[in-house]
C-alpha positions as CSV (number, residue, x, y, z in Angstrom):
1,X,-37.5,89.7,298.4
2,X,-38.7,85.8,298.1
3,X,-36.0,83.5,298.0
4,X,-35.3,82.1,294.8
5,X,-35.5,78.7,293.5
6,X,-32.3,77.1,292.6
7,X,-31.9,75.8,289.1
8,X,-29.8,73.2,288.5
9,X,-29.5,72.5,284.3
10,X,-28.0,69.0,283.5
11,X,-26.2,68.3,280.9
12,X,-23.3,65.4,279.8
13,X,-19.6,66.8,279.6
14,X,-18.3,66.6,276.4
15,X,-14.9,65.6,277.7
16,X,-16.0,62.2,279.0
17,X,-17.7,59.6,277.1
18,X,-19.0,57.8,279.9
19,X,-22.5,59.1,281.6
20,X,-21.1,61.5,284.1
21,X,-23.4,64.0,284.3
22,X,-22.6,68.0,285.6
23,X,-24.8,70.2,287.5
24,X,-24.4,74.0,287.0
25,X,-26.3,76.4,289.5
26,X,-27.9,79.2,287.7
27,X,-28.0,83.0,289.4
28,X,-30.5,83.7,291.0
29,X,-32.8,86.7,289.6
30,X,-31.8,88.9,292.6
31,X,-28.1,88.8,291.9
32,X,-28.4,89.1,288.0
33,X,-30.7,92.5,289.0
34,X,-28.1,93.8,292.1
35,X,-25.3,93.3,289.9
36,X,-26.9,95.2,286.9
37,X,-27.9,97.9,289.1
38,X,-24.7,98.4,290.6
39,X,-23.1,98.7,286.9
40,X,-25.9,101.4,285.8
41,X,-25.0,103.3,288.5
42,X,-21.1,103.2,288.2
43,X,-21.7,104.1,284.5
44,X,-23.8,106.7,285.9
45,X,-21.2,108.2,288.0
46,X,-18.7,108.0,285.8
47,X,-20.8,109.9,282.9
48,X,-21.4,112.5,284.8
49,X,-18.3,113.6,286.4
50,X,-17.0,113.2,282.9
51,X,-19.6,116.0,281.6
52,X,-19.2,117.9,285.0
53,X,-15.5,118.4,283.6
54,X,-15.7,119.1,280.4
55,X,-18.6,121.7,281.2
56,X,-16.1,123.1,283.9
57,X,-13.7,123.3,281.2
58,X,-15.7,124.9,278.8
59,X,-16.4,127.7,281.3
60,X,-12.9,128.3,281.7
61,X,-12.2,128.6,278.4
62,X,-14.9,131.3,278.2
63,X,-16.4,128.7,275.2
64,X,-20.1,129.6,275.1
65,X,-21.3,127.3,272.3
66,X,-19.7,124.2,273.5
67,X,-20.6,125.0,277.2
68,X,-24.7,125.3,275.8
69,X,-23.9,122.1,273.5
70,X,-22.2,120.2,277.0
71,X,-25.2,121.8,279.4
72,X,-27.9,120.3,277.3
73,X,-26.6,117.2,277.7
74,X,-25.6,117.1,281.2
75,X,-29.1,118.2,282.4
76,X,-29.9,114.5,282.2
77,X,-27.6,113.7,284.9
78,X,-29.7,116.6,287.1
79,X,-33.3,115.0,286.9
């Protein structure tokens, strides 16, 4: 991946009067993308073994409609 440029956005701070002036650095695109990634696949993970469970449950309980409502929707997870 190309390195980034690093943004700096200028702007005044509103708590002094005077012309101090504060530079913020902006993320860069590859850790705005890494970080999203990483929470799509937590969300992922955690969707899935939440269906894996309640399918599990639904076997157990010997449930056919909800286990055929729950496996429709956990075949998703599967592709």
């Amino acid at each position: 991946m190309k390195k980034q440029k690093i943004n700096y956005r200028l702007r005044r701070s509103p708590v002094f009067r005077k012309r101090e002036i504060v530079a913020k650095r902006e993320l860069s695109f590859g850790i705005k993308l890494a970080s999203r990634l990483f929470l799509d696949e937590m969300c992922y993970e955690f969707n899935k073994k939440k269906y894996d469970e309640l399918v599990n449950k639904a076997i157990e309980s010997n449930d056919r409609e909800r286990f055929n409502e729950l496996s429709e929707t956990y075949r998703s997870f599967n592709r």
